[in-house]
Structure formats: structure tokens, C-alpha cells
C-alpha atoms as a printed R data frame, in Angstrom:
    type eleno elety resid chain resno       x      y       z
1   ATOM     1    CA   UNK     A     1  21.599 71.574 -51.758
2   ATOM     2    CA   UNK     A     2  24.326 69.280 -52.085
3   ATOM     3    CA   UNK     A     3  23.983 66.249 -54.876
4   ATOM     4    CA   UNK     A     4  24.305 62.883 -53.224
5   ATOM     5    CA   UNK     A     5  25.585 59.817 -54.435
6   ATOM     6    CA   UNK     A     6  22.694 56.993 -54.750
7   ATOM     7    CA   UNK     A     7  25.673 54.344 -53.850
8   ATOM     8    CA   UNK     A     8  26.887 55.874 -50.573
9   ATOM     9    CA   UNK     A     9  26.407 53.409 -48.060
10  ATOM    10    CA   UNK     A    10  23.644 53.970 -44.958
11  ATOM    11    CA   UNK     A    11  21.743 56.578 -43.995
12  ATOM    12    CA   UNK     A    12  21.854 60.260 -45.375
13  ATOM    13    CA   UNK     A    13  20.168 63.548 -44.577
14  ATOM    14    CA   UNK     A    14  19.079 65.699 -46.223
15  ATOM    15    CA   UNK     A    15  17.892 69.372 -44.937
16  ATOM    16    CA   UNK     A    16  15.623 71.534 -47.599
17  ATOM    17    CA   UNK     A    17  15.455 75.523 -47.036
18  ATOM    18    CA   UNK     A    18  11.950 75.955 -45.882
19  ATOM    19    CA   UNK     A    19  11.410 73.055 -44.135
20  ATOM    20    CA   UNK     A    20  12.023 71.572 -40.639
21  ATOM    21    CA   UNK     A    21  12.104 68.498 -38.811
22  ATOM    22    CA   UNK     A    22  14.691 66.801 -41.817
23  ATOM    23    CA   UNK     A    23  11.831 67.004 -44.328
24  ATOM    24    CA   UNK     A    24  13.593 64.719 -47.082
25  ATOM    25    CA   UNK     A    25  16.019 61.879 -46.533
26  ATOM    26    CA   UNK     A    26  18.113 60.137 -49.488
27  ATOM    27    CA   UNK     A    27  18.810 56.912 -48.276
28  ATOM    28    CA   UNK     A    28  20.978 54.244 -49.887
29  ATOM    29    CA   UNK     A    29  18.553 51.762 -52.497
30  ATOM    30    CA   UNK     A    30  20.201 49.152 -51.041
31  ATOM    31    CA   UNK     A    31  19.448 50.159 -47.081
32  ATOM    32    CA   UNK     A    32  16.044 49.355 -45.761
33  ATOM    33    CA   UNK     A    33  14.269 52.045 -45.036
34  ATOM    34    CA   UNK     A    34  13.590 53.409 -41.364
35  ATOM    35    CA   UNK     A    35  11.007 52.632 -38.957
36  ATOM    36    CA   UNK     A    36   7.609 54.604 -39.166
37  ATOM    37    CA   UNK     A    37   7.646 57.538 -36.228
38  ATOM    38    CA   UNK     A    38   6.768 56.264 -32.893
39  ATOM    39    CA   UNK     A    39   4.386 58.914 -31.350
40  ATOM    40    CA   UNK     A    40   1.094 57.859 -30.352
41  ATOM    41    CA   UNK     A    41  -1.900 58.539 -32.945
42  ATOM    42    CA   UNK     A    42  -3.850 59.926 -30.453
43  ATOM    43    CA   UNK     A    43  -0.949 62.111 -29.546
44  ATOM    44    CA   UNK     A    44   0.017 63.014 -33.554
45  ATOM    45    CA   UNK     A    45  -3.781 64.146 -33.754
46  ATOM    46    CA   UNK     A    46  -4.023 66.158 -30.625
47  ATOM    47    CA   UNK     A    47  -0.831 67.820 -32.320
48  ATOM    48    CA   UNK     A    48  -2.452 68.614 -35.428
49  ATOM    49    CA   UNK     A    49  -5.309 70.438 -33.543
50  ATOM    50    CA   UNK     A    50  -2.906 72.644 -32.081
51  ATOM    51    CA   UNK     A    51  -1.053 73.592 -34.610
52  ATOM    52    CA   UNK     A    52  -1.896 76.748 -36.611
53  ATOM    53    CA   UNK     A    53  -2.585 77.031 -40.252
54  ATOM    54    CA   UNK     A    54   0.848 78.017 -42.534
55  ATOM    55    CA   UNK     A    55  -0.678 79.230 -44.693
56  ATOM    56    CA   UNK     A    56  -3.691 80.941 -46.782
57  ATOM    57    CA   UNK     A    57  -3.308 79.285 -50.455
58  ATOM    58    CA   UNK     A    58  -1.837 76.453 -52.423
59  ATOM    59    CA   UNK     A    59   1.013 80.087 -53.820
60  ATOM    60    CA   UNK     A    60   2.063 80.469 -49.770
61  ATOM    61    CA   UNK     A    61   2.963 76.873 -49.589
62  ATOM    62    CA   UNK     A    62   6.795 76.043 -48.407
63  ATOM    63    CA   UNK     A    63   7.649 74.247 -51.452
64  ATOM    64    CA   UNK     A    64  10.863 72.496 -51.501
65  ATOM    65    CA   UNK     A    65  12.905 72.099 -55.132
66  ATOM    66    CA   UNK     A    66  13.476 68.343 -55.624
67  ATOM    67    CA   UNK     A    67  16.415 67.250 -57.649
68  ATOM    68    CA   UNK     A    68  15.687 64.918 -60.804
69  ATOM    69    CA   UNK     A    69  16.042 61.415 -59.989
70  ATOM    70    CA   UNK     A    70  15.614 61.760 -56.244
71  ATOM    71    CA   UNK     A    71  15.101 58.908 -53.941
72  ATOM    72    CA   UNK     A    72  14.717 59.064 -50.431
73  ATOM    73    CA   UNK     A    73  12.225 59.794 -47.305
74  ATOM    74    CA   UNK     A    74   9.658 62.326 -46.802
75  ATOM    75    CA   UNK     A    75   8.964 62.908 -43.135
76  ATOM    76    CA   UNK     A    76   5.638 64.492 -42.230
77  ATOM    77    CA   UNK     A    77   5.851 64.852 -38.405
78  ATOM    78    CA   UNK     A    78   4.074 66.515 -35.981
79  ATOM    79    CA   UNK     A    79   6.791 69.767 -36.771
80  ATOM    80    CA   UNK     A    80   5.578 70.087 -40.470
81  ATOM    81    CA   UNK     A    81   3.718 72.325 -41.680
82  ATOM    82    CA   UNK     A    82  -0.019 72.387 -41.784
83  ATOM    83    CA   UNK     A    83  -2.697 73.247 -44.046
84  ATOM    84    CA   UNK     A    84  -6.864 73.587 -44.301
85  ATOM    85    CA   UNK     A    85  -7.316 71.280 -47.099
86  ATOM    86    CA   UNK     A    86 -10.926 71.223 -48.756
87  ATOM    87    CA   UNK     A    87 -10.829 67.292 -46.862
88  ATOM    88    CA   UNK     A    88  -9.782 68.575 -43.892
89  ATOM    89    CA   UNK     A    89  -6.989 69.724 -41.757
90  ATOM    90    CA   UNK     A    90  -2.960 67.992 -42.455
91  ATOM    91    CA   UNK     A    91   0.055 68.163 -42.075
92  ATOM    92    CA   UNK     A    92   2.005 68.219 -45.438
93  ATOM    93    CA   UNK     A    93   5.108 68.231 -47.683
94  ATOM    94    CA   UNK     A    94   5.304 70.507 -50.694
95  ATOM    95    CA   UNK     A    95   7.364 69.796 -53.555
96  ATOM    96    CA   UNK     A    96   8.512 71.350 -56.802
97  ATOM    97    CA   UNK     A    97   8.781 68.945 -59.498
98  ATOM    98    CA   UNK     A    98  11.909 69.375 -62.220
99  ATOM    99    CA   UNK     A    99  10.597 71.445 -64.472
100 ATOM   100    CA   UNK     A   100  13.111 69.829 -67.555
101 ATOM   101    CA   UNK     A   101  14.486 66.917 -68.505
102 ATOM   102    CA   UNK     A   102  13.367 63.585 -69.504
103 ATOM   103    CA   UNK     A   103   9.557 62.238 -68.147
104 ATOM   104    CA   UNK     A   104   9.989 60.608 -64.975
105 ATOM   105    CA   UNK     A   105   7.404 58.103 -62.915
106 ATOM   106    CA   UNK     A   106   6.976 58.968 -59.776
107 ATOM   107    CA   UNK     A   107   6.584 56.377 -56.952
108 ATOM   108    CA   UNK     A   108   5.191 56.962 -53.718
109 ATOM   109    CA   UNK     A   109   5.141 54.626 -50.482
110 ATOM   110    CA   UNK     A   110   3.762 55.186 -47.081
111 ATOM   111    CA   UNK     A   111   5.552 52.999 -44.967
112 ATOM   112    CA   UNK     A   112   3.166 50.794 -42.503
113 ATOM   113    CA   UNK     A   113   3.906 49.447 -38.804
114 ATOM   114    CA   UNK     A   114   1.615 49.870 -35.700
115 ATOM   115    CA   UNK     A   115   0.447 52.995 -37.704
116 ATOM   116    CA   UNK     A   116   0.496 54.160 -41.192
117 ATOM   117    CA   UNK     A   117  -0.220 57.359 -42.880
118 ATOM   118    CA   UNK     A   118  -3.050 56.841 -45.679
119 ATOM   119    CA   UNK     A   119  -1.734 59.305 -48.327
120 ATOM   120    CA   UNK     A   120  -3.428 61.910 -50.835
121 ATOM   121    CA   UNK     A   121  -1.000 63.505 -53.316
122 ATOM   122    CA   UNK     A   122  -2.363 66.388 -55.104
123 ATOM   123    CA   UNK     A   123  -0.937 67.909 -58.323
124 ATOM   124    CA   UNK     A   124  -0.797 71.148 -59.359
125 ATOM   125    CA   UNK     A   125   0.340 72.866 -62.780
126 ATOM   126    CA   UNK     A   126   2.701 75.987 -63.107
127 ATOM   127    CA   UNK     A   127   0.093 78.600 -61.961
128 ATOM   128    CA   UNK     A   128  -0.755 75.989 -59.109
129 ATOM   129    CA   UNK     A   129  -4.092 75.112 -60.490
130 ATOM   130    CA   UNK     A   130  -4.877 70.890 -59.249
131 ATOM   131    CA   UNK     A   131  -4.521 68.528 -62.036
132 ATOM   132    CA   UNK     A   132  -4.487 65.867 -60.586
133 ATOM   133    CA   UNK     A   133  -5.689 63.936 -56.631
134 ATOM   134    CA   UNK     A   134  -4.686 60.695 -55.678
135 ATOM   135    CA   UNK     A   135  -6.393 59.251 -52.611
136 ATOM   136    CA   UNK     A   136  -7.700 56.259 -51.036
137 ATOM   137    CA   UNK     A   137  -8.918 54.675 -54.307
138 ATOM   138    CA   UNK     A   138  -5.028 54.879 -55.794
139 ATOM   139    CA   UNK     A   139  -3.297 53.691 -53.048
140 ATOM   140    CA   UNK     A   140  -2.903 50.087 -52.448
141 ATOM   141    CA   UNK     A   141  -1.422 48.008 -49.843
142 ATOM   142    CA   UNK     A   142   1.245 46.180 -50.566
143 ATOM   143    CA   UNK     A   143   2.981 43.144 -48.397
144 ATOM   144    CA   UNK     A   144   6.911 42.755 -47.681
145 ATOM   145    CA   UNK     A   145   9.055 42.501 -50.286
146 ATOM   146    CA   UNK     A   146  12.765 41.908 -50.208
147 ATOM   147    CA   UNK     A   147  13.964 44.912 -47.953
148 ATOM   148    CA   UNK     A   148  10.723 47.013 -48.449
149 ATOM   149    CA   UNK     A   149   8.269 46.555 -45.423
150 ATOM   150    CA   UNK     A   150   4.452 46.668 -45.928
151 ATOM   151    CA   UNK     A   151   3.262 49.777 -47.389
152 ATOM   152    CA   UNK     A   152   0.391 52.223 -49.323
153 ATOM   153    CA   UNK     A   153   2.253 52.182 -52.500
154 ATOM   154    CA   UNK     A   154   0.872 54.479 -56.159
155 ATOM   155    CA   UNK     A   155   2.329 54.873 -58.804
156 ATOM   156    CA   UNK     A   156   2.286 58.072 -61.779
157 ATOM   157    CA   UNK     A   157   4.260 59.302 -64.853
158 ATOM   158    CA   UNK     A   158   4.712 63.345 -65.450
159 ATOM   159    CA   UNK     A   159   5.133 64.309 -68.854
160 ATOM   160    CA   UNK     A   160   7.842 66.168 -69.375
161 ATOM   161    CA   UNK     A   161   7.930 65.365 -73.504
162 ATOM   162    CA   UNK     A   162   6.505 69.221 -74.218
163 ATOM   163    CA   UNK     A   163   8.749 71.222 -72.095
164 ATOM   164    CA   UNK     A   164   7.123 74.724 -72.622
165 ATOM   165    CA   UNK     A   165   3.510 73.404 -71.925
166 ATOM   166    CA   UNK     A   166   0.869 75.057 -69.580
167 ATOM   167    CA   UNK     A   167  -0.641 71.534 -68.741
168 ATOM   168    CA   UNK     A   168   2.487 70.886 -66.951
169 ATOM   169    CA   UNK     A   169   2.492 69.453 -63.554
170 ATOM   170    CA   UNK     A   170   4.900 71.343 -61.347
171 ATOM   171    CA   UNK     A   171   4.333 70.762 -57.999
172 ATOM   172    CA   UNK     A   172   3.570 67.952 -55.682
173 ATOM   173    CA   UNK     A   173   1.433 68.201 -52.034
174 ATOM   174    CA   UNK     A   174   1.618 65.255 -50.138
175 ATOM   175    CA   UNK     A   175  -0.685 65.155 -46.874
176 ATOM   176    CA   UNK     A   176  -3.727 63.291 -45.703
177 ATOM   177    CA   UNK     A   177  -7.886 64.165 -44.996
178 ATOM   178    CA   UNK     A   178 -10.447 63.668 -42.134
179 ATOM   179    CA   UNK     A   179 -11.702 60.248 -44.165
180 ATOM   180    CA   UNK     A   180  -8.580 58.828 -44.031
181 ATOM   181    CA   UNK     A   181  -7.212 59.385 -40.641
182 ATOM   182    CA   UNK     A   182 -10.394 57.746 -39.679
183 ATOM   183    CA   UNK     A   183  -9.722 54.487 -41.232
184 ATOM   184    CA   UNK     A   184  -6.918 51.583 -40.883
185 ATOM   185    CA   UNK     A   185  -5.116 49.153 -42.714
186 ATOM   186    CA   UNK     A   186  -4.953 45.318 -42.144
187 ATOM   187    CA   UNK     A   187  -1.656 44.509 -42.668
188 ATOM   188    CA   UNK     A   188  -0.583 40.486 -43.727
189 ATOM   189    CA   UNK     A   189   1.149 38.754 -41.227
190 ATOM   190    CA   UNK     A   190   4.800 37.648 -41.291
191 ATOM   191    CA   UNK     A   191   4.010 34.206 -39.961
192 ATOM   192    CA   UNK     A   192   1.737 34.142 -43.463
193 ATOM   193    CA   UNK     A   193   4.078 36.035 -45.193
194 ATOM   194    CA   UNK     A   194   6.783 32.934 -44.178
195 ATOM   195    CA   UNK     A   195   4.604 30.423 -44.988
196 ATOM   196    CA   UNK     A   196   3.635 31.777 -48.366
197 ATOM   197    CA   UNK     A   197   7.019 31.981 -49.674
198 ATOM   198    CA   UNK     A   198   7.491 28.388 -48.592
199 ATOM   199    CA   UNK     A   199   4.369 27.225 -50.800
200 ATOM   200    CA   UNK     A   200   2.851 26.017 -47.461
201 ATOM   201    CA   UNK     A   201  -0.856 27.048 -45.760
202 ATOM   202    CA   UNK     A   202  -0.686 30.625 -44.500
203 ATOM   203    CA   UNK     A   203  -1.522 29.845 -40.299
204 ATOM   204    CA   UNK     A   204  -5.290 30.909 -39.367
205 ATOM   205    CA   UNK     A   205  -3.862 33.906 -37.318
206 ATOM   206    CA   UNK     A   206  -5.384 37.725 -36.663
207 ATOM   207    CA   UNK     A   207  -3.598 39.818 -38.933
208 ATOM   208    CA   UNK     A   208  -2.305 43.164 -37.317
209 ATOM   209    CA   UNK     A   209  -3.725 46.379 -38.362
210 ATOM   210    CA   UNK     A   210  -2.232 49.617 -38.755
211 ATOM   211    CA   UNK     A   211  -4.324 52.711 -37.408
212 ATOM   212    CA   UNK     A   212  -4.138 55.920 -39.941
213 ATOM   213    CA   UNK     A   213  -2.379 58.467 -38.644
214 ATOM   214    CA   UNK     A   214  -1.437 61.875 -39.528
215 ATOM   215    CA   UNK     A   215   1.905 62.047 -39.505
216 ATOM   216    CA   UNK     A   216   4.330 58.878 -41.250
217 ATOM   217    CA   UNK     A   217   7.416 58.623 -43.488
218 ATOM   218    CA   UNK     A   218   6.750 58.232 -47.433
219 ATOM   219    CA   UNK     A   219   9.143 57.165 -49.476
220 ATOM   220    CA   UNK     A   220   9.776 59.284 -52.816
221 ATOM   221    CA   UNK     A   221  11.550 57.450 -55.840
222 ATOM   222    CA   UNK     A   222  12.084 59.611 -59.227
223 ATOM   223    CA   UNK     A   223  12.750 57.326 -62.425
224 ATOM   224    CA   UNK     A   224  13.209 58.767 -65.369
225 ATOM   225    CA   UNK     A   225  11.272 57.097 -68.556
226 ATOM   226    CA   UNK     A   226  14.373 55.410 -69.766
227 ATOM   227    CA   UNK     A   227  15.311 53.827 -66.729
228 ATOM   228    CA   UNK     A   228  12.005 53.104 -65.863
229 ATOM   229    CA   UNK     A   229  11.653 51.567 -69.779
230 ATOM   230    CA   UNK     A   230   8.228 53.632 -70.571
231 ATOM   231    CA   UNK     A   231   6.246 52.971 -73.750
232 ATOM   232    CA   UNK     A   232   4.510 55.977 -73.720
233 ATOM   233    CA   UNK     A   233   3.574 57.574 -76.880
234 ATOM   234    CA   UNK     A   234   2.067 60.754 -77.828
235 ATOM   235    CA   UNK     A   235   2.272 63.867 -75.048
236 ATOM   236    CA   UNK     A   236  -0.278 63.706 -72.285
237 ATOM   237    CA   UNK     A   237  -1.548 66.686 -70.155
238 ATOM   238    CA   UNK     A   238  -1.728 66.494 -66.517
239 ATOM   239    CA   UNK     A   239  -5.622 67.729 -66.922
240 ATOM   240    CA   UNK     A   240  -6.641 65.181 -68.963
241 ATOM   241    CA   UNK     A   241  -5.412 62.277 -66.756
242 ATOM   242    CA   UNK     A   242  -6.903 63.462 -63.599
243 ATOM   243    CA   UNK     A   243 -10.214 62.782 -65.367
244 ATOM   244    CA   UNK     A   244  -9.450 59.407 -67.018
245 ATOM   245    CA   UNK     A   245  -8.274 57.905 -62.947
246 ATOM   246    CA   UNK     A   246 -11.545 59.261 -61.670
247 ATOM   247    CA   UNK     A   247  -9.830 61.756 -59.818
248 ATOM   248    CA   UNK     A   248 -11.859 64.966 -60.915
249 ATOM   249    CA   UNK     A   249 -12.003 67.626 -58.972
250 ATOM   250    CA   UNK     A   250 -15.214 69.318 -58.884
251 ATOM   251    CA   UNK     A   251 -14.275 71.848 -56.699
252 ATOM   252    CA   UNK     A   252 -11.133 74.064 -58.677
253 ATOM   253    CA   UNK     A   253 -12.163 76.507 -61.045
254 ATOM   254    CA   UNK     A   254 -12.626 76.207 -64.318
255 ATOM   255    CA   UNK     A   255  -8.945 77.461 -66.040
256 ATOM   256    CA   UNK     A   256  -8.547 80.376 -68.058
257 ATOM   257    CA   UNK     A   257  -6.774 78.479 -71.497
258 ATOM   258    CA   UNK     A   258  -3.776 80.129 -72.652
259 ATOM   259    CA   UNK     A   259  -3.481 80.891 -76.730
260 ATOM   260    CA   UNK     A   260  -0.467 78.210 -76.985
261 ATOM   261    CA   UNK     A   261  -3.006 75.677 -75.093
262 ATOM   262    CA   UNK     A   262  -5.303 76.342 -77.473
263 ATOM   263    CA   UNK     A   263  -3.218 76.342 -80.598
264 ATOM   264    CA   UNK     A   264  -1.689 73.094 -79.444
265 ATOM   265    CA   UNK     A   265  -4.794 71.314 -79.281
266 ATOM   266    CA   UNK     A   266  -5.856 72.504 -82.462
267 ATOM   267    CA   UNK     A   267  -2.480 71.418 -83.896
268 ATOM   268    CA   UNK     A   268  -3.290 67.695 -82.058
269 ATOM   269    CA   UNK     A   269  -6.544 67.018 -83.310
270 ATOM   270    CA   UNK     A   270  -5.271 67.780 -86.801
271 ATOM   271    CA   UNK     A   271  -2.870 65.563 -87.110
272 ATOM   272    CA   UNK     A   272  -5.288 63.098 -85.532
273 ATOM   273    CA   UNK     A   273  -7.307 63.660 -88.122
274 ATOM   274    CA   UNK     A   274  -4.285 63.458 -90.931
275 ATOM   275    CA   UNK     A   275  -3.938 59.621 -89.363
276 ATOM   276    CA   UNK     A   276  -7.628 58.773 -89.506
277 ATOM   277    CA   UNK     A   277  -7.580 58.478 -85.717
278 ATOM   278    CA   UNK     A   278 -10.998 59.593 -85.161
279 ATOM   279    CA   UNK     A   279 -11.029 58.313 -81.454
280 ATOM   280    CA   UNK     A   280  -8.165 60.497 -80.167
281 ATOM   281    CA   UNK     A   281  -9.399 63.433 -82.093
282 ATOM   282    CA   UNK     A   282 -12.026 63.113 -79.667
283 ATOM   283    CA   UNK     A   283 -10.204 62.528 -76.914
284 ATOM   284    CA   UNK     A   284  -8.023 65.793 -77.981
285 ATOM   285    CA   UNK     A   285 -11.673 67.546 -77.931
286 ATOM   286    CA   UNK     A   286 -12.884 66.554 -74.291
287 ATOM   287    CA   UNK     A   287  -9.183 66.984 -73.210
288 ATOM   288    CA   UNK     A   288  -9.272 70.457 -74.537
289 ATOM   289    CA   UNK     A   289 -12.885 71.106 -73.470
290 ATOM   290    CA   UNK     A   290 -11.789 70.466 -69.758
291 ATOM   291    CA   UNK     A   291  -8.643 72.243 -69.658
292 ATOM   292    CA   UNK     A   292 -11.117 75.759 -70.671
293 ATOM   293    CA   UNK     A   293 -10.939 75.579 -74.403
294 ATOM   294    CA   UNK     A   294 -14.631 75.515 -75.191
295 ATOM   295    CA   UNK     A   295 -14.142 76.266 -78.558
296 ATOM   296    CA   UNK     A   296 -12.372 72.591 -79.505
297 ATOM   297    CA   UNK     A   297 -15.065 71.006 -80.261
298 ATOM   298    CA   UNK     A   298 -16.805 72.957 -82.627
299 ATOM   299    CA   UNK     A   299 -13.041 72.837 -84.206
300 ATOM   300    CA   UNK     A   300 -13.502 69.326 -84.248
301 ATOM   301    CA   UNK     A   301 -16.450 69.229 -86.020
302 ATOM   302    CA   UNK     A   302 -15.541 72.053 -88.742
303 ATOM   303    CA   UNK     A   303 -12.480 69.462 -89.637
304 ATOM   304    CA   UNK     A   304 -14.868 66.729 -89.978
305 ATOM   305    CA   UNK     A   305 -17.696 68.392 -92.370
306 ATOM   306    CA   UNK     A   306 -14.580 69.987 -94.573
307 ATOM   307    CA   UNK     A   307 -12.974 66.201 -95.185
């Protein structure tokens, strides 16, 4: 893959290994983005019917490498790939997140016209167990904006401040499910838009709505923590997070911790305790408890009857 400059003017292409139907495109920051694909929903869904499964597990996946600090377009047409997801048949983009460098937030948005498609993004670890599911409860519409059109925008950091740990996110699946493809989005009018920006009263118009769909155009934007000016403190496992959004999922097996998971949990809730930080030694605990460490707790509670 060839690096790209972010400052080249208009549109650029970019072809992954793996992939088809120009997958990814980096696209100047300054160049608004293109139009969402024209085909039919009815047609995009008739598509997805016929189109075989790729593949048998999240490890058969067509994962394509993404360079840190990427920015650009992720196509999911009707010549992607598809997959049996436990919310239903999609078609999908797999990524593999940098696995170094700096901690990055990662910005995602689905761009809207006559049709839009309503995101999930599901995050797995290095053995490609989910960490993390973002759905219809994380991503929010979101009007024009400058060059930006209207669009189902999230947002989400990976911690990369522990470079060697399990908890890792590593990959990236972005598709769709049955529940949203069977919803739309009510998009705000330009003529309120307009009127809006001029301090005036927005016109008592229909706004237009955009029917889910399963294919669309998502726009990917990489910014590493110090461009993106991140407070964060303290390193955060993917496994833990999926819980605090409300994004559980029930369904994946319970992981097998490693030692070095273990230890570094231990290691955590000590120097909690050094600090007098009783909450986030607790935290530490349930975090622990949920990435398979059962035994955290009743560390936990050893440190506190020895103090």
C-alpha cells in the first residue's frame, strides 16, 4: 500500500489486498466527501439475499491493515463481502487496527442522502474475541456542517498506552443488522438548516427522511491522542468499556485470562490501593472479573483486611 499525502488535492483511491469494489478511499480533508451510492434499497437488499456467506468465523474475515492516521471512505456496496452476524445477515468491512503507536480516537460517519446506512461497529481483541458493539444507541444524527453533509456520526478512543496488552482492540467490523435496515432517519431540512444559521424561524416544512439501507459510504478518520488533545489518564481495556457504554455482549464466551492479564490487574489494584483510591480498586476488580479473572476480587479483599 502506498502512503498518501493528506494535502493532495481531490479525490484518491485507494485499493486494499482482499477487498473489492475500492473498499477504502483517502480523500483530501479539505474535499467534501462523495455522494452516498445510488442503487435502490429495495435493490441493495434483494442483493444481499443473494449473495453467499464469506465466511464461517470472525478468524476467516478479509481484514484489511489500516495505516495509522488514516482518513478516508469505506465503501460497503452490494460487491462486499457478506457475513451471518448474530443480528442478522450484512454486508461488511473488516479492518485491522495499528497495533503500535500512540492512542488514537476513532471517528466514524455514515453519510446520509435519500438513504443512509445505520451502522454497528464491532470490536474485537488480538485473538478476535468482541470487546466492544456500537449500534443504534451510539450513533447519532448529525445535521450539515461546513463541507460535511448530514450523517450517523460515533465517536471512540483505543488504548494503545500498554502496547503488549491482551485487552487490546485489534480489529474493527463495520456492517449493519435486520433492526436497523428496518428503520430510517429524519434528516433536517436545508431550508431549516438556512434559516437557522440566519437566527430566523426554521419554515414549517416535512423534513426528508433517509430509508436504512444496507449498503452506504462511512467515513473513517484516525487521530492520534495528541492531535486529538486527549486527557486520558490511567490505561483502559477494551473489555471494560464495552460494559460501562451498555454495550455488553451477552452472547461471546466468557475469555480464558492470560497470566500477564492477571498479573496486571493485580499490579493495578495495588497501586490503587497505595493512592487510597478505593473506587477504582473496585473498578480494577469488576474490570478484571469480566475479562475471566475470577480470582480479583477475592485479591481485592485480601489487600483490604491486611491494611
Amino acid at each position: 500500500m502506498h502512503r498518501l499525502s493528506f494535502l493532495t488535492a481531490g479525490l484518491i483511491t485507494l485499493a486494499l489486498a482482499g477487498c473489492s469494489s475500492e473498499p477504502l478511499r483517502r480523500v483530501d480533508a479539505l474535499t467534501a466527501s462523495p455522494k452516498p451510492l445510488e442503487r435502490s434499497v429495495e435493490q441493495a437488499r434483494y442483493a444481499l439475499a443473494a449473495t453467499p456467506n464469506c465466511c464461517g468465523a470472525f478468524d476467516q474475515l478479509p481484514f484489511e491493515a489500516l495505516d495509522a492516521g488514516f482518513a478516508g471512505d469505506v465503501l460497503i456496496d452490494t460487491q462486499a463481502p457478506a457475513y451471518s452476524f448474530e443480528t442478522g445477515k450484512s454486508f461488511f468491512r473488516a479492518f485491522a487496527l495499528p497495533a503500535g503507536g500512540p492512542s488514537f480516537e476513532l471517528r466514524l460517519y455514515s453519510q446520509a442522502g435519500s438513504s443512509v446506512l445505520a451502522p454497528n461497529a464491532l470490536l474485537l481483541d488480538s485473538r478476535m474475541r468482541p470487546t466492544r458493539l456500537l449500534d443504534a444507541d451510539d450513533f447519532t444524527y448529525v445535521p450539515p456542517t461546513g463541507l460535511k453533509g448530514d450523517s450517523l456520526d460515533a465517536r471512540l478512543r483505543i488504548d494503545r498506552s500498554q502496547p503488549d496488552h491482551p485487552g487490546n482492540e485489534r480489529y474493527l467490523i463495520l456492517y449493519t443488522s435486520d433492526a436497523q435496515m428496518a428503520g430510517q432517519t429524519v434528516l433536517q431540512h436545508p431550508a431549516k438548516a438556512y434559516a437557522k444559521a440566519l437566527g430566523n424561524e426554521p419554515p414549517s416544512i416535512p423534513d426528508p427522511v433517509a430509508k436504512h439501507s444496507p449498503v452506504g459510504v462511512i467515513r473513517l478518520v484516525m487521530i492520534p491522542d495528541n492531535a486529538a488533545g486527549s486527557t486520558v489518564k490511567g490505561y483502559v481495556p477494551g473489555y471494560s468499556i464495552g460494559q460501562e457504554m451498555g454495550n455488553e455482549l451477552p452472547s461471546a464466551p466468557a475469555p480464558t485470562v492470560l497470566p500477564e492479564t492477571s498479573a496486571y490487574y493485580r499490579q493495578a489494584i495495588d497501586a490503587a490501593l497505595a493512592q487510597k483510591n478505593l473506587e477504582r480498586a473496585l473498578r480494577l476488580a469488576d474490570e478484571a472479573t469480566r475479562v475471566g479473572d475470577s480470582g480479583a476480587k477475592g485479591y481485592l479483599l485480601e489487600r483490604i483486611q491486611i491494611k
